[in-house]
C-alpha positions as a Markdown table, in Angstrom:
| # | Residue | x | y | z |
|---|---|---|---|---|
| 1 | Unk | -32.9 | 30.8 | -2.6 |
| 2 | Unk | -35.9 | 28.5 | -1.8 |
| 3 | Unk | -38.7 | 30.3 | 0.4 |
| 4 | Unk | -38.8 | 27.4 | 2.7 |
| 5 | Unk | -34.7 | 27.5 | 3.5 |
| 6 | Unk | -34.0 | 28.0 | 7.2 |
| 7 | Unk | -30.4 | 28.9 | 7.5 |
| 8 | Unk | -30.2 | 28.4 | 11.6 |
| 9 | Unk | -30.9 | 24.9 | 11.9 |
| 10 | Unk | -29.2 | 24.0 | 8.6 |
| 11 | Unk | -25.6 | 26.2 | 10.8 |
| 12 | Unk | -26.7 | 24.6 | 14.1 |
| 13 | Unk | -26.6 | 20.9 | 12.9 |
| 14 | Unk | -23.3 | 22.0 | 10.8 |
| 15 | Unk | -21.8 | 23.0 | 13.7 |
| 16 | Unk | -22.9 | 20.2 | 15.8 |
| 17 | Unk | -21.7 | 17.8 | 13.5 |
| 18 | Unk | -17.8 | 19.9 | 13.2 |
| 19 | Unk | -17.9 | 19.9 | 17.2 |
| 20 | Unk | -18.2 | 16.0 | 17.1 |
| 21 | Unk | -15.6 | 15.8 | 14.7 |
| 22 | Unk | -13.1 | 18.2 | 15.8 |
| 23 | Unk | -13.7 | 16.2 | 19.2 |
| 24 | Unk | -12.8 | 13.0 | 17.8 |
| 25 | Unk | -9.9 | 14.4 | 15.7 |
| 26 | Unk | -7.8 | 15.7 | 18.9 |
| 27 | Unk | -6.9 | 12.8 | 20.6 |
| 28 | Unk | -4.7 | 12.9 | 23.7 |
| 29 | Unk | -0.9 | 11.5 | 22.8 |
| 30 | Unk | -0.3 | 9.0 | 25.4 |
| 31 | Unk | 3.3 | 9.9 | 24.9 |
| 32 | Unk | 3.6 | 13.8 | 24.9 |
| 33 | Unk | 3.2 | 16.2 | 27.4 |
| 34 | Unk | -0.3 | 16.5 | 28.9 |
| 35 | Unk | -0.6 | 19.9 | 28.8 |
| 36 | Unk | -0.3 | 20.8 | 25.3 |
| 37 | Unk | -3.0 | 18.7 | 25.2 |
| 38 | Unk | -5.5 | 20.4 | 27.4 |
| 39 | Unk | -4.6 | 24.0 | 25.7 |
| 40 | Unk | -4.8 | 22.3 | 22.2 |
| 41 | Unk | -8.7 | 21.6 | 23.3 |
| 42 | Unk | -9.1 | 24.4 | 25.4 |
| 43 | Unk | -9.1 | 26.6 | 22.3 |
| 44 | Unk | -10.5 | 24.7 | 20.0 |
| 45 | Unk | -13.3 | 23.6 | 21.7 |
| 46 | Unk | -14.4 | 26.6 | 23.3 |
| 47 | Unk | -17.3 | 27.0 | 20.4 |
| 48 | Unk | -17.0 | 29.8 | 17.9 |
| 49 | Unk | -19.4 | 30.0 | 14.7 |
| 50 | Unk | -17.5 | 27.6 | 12.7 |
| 51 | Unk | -17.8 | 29.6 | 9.5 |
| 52 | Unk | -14.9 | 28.3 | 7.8 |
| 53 | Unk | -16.2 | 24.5 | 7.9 |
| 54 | Unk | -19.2 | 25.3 | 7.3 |
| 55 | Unk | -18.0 | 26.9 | 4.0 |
| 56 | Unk | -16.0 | 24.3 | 3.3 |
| 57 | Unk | -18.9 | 21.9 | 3.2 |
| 58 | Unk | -21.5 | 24.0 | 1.7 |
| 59 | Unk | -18.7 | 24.6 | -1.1 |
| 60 | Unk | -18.9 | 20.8 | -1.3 |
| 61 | Unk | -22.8 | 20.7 | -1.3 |
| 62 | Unk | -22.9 | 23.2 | -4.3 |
| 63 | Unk | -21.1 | 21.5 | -6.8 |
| 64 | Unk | -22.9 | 18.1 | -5.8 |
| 65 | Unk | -20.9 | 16.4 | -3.5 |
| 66 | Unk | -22.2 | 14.8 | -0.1 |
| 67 | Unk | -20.9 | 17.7 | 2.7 |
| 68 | Unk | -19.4 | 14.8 | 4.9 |
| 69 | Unk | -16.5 | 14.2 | 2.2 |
| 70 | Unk | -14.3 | 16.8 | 3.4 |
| 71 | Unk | -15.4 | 16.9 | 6.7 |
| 72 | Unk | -12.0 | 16.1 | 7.6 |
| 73 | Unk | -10.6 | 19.3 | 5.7 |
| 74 | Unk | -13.3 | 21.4 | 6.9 |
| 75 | Unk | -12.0 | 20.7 | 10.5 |
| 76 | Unk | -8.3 | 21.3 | 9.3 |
| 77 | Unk | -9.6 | 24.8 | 8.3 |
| 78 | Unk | -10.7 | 25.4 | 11.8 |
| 79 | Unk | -7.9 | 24.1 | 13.5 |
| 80 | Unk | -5.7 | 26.7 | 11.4 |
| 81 | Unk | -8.2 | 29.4 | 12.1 |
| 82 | Unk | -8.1 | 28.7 | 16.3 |
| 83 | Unk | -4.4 | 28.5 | 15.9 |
| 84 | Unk | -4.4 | 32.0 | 14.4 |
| 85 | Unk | -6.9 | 33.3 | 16.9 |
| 86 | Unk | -4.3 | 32.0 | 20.1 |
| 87 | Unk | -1.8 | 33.7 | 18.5 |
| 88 | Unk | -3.7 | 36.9 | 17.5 |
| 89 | Unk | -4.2 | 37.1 | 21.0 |
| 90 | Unk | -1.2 | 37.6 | 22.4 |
| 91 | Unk | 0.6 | 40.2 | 24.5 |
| 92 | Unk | 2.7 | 40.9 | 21.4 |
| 93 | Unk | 0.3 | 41.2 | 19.1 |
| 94 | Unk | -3.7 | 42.1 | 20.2 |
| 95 | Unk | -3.1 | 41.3 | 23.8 |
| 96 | Unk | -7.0 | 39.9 | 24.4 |
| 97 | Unk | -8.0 | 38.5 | 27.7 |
| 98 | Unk | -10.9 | 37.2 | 26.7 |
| 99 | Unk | -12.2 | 35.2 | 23.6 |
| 100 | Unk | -15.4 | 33.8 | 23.2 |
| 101 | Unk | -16.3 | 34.5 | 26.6 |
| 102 | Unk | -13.8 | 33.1 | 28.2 |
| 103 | Unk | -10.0 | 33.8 | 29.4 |
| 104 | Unk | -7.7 | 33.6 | 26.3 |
| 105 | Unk | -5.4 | 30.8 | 26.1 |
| 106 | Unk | -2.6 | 32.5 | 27.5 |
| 107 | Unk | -3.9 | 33.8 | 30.3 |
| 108 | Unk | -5.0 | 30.2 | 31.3 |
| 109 | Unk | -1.3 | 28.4 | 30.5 |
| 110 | Unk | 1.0 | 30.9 | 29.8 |
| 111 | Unk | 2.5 | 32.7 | 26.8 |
| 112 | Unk | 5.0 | 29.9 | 26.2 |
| 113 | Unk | 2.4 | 26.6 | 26.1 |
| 114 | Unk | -0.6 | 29.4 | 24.0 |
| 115 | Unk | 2.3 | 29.5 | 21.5 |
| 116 | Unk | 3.1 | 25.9 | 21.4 |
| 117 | Unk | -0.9 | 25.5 | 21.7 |
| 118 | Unk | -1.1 | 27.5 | 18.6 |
| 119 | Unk | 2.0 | 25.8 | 16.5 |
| 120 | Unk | 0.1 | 22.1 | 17.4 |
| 121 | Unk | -2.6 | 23.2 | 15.7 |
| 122 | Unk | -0.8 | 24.3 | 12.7 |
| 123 | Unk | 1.0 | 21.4 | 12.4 |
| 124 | Unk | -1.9 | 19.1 | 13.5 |
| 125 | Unk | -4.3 | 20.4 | 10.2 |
| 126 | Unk | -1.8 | 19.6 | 7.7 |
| 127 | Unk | -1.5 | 15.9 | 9.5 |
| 128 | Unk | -5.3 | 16.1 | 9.4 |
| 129 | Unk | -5.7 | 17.2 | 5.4 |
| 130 | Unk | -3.3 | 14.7 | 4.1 |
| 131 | Unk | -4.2 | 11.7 | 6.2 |
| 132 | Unk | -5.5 | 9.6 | 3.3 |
| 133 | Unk | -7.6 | 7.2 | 5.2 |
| 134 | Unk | -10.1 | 9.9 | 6.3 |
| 135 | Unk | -10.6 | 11.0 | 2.7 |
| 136 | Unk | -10.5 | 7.6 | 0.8 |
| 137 | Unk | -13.1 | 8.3 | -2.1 |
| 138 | Unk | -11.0 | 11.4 | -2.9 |
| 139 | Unk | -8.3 | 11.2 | -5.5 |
| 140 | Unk | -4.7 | 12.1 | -4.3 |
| 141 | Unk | -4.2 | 15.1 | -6.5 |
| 142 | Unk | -6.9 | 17.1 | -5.6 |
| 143 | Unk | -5.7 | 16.7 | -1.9 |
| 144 | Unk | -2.4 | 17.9 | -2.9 |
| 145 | Unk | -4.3 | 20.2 | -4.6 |
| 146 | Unk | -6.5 | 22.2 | -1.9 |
| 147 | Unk | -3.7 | 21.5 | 0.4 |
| 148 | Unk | -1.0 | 23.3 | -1.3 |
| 149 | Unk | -3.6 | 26.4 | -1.5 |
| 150 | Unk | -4.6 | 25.9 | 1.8 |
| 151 | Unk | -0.9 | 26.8 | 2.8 |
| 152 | Unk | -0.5 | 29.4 | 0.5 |
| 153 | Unk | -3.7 | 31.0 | 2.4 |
| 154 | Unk | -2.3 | 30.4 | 6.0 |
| 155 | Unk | 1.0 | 31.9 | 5.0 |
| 156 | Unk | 2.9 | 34.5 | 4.5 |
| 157 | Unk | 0.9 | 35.7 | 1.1 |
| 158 | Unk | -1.8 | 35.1 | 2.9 |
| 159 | Unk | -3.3 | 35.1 | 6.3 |
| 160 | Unk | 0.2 | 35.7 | 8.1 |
| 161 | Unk | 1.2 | 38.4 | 5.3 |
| 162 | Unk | -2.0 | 40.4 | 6.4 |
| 163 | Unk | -1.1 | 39.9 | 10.0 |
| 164 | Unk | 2.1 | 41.7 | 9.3 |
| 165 | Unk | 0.9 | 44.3 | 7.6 |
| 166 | Unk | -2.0 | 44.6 | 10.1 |
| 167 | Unk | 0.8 | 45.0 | 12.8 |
| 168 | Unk | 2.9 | 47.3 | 10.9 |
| 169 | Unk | 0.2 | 50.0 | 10.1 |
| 170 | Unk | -1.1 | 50.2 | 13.7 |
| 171 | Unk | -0.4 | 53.9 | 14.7 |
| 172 | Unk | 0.2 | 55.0 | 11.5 |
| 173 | Unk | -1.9 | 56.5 | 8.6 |
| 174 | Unk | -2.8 | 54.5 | 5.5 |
| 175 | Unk | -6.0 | 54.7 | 3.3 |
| 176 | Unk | -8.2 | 52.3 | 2.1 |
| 177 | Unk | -6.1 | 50.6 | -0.4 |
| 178 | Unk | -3.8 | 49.0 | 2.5 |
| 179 | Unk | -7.0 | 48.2 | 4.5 |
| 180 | Unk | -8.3 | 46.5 | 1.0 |
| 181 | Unk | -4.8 | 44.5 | 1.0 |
| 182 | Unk | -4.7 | 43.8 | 4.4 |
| 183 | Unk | -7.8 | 42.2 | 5.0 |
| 184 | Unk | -8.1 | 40.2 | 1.4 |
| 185 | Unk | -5.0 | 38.3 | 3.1 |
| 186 | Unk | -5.6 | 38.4 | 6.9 |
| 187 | Unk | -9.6 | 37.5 | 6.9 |
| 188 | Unk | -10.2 | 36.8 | 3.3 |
| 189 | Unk | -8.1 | 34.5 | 1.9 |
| 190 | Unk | -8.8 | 31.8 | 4.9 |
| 191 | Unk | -12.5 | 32.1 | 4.1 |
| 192 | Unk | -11.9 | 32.1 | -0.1 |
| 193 | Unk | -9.9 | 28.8 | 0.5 |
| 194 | Unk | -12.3 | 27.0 | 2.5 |
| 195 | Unk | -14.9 | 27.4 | -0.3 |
| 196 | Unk | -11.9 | 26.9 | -2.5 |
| 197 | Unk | -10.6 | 23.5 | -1.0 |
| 198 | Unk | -14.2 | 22.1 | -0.7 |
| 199 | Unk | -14.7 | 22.8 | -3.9 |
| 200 | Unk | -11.6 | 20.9 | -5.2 |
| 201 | Unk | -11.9 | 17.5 | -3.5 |
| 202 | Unk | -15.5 | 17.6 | -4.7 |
| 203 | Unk | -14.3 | 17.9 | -7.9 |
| 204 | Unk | -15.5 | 21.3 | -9.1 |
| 205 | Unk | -14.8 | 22.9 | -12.3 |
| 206 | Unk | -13.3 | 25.2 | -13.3 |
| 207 | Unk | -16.3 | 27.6 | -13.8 |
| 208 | Unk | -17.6 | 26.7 | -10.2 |
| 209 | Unk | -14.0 | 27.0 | -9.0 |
| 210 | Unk | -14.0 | 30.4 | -10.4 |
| 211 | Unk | -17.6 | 31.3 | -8.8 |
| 212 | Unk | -16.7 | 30.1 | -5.3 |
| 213 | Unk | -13.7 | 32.0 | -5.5 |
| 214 | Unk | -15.7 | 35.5 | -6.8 |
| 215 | Unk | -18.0 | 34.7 | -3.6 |
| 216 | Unk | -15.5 | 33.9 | -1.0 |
| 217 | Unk | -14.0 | 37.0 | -1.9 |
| 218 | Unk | -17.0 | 39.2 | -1.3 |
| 219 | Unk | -17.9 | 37.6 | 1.6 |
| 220 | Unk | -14.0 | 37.9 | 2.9 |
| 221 | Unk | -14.2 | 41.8 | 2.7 |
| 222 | Unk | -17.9 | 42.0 | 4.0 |
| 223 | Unk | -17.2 | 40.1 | 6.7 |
| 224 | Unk | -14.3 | 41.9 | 8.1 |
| 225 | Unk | -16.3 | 45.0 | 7.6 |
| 226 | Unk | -19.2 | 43.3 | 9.8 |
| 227 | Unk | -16.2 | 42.8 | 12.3 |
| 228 | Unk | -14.4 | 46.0 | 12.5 |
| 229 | Unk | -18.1 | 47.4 | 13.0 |
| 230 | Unk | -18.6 | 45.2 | 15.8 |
| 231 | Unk | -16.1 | 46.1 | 17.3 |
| 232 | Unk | -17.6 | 49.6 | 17.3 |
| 233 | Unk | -21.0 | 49.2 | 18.6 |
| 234 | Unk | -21.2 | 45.5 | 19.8 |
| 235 | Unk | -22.5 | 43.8 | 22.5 |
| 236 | Unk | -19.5 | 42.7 | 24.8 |
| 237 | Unk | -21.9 | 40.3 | 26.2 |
| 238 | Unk | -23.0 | 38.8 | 23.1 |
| 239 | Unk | -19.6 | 38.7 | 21.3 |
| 240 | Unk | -17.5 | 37.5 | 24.5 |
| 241 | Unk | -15.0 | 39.7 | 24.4 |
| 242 | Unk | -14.4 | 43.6 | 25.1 |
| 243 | Unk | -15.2 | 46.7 | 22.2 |
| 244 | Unk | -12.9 | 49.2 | 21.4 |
| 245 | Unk | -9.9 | 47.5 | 21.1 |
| 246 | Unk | -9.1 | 48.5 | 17.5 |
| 247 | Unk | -9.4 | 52.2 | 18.1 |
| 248 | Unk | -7.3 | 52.1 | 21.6 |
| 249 | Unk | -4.9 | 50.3 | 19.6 |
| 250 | Unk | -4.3 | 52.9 | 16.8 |
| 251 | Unk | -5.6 | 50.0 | 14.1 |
| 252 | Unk | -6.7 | 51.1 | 10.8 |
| 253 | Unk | -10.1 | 50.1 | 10.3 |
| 254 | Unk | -13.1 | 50.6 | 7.8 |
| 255 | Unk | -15.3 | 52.8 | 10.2 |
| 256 | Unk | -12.1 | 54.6 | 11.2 |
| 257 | Unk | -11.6 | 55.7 | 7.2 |
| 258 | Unk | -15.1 | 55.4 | 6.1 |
| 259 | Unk | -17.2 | 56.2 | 9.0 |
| 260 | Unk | -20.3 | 53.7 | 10.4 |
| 261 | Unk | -22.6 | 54.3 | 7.9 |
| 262 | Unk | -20.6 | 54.4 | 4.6 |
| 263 | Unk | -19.1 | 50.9 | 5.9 |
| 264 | Unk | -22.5 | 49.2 | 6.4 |
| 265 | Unk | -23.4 | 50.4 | 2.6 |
| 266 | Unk | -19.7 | 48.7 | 1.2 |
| 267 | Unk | -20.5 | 45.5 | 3.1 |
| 268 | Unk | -24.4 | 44.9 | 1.6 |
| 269 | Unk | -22.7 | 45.8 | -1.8 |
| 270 | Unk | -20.3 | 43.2 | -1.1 |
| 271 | Unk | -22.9 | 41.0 | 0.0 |
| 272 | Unk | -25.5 | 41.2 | -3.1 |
| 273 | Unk | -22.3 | 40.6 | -5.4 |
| 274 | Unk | -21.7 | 37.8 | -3.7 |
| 275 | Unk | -24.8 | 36.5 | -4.1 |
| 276 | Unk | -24.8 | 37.1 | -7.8 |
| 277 | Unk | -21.4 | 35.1 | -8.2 |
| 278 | Unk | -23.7 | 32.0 | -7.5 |
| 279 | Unk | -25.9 | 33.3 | -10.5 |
| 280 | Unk | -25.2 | 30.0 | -12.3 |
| 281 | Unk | -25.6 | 27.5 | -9.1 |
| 282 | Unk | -28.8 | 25.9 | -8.0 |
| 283 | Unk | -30.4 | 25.2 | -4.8 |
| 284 | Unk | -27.8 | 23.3 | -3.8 |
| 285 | Unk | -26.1 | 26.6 | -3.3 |
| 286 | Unk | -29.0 | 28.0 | -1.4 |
| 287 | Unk | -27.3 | 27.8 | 2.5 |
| 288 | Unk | -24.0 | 29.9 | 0.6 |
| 289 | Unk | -26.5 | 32.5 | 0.0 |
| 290 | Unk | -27.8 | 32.6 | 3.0 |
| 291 | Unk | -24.8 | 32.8 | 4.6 |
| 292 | Unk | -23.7 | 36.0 | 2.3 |
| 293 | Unk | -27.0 | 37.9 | 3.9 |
| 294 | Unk | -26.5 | 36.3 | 7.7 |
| 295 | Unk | -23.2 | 38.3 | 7.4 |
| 296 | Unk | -24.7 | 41.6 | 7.8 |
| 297 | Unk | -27.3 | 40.3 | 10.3 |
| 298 | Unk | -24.9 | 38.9 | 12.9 |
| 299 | Unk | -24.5 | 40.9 | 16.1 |
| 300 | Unk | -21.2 | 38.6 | 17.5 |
């Protein structure tokens, strides 16, 4: 990685340029109900670190393609992400009042309009991805192309599919194999396709395609590692929402099988093979890199 690469401002104008976009992207429907409206935004503007865009583009960046692109898929990514977070949130399945600081969507309108808030959003990425107009110098196949995977990723082999095993082992005892399979669907395979699907409409090979994919998956298991230790010995103030939850909940986590310290070692293993999966990239791959590291360094 170059000695003069800042990874903050390079995520802060990332994340500036997302907000913008995500802003323009929700537009209210003169002809449907106002407030599905406000909880669609609620969520989805209420900040967050954008990781999954931000993947997405630098994905882009590293096989040579201009990160603005697929801005419009890197925002369907995060629409399908906020729609997973309204509905992880829920009574029936975490039952968080607070998200990012701030009351969870149900607590503001309700379970019923949170769900419907949640199923917009589903709905509305898709719309989003495969709206031609906002992708015009992208050839049609490799739309279809990172769109089917993204929807393989969302579903139920993938980020739903871990949700249900994440629900079904709560209380129970399991060993690190089922935490491994859990969490490659639930957190992983989200962040794997968002380097996956910027990759793709840039045009990647198939050796890239195949680093990307090495990297997203490290980075998929460190960073739920990072989370569940969070969730340990965070800051409630810093993360904007409460600690603990996992263990009151009876949820199978890495510090609960492999203790604090042994967890922190697994995720800077992860980590430097991560790193080494961009072996053959050049400095156009230097904010994936940092990225990799900034996963063990975040503290929300």
């Amino acid at each position: 990685m170059s000695p003069e690469f800042s990874l903050k401002p390079y995520l802060d104008e990332r994340k500036a340029i997302i907000d913008r976009s995500l802003e323009d992207c929700i537009a209210a429907d003169p002809h449907g109900p106002p407030v599905i409206f406000e909880a669609v935004r609620y969520s989805l503007l209420a900040g967050g670190k954008r990781i999954r865009p931000v993947l997405c583009m630098a994905a882009a960046e590293a096989v040579g393609c201009r990160a603005d692109v697929v801005l419009p898929a890197a925002c369907a990514l995060e629409m399908i992400h906020t729609y997973s977070l309204i509905h992880d949130d829920l009574p029936a399945m975490d039952d968080d009042d607070y998200r990012r600081g701030r009351p969870t969507s149900h607590k503001v309108f309700g379970e019923d309009i949170a769900i419907l808030a949640g199923d917009a959003l589903l709905t509305e990425a898709f719309g989003l991805l495969t709206d031609r107009k906002r992708m015009p110098g992208i050839p049609a196949e490799r739309i279809l192309d990172a769109a089917r995977e993204i929807a393989e990723a969302a579903g139920s082999s993938g980020m739903v599919g871990g949700q249900v095993m994440d629900v079904r082992a709560e209380g129970r005892e399991a060993g690190l194999e089922t935490l491994y399979a859990i969490h490659r669907r639930k957190t992983g395979a989200l962040l794997r396709v968002s380097l996956r699907a910027g990759a793709i409409l840039a045009g990647a090979d198939g050796r890239d395609l195949a680093s990307l994919s090495d990297y997203g998956e490290s980075i998929g298991l460190a960073f739920q590692i990072a989370d569940d230790i969070l969730n340990v010995e965070g800051d409630p103030a810093l993360m904007g929402k409460g600690t603990g939850s996992d263990a009151a909940r009876g949820k199978i986590t890495f510090p609960a099988l492999m203790g604090i310290d042994a967890s922190r070692a697994r995720a800077e293993k992860l980590v430097l093979e991560a790193v080494t999966s961009l072996a053959s990239f050049n400095e156009r791959a230097a904010p994936l890199r940092a990225i990799a590291r900034y996963i063990l360094e975040r503290r929300f």
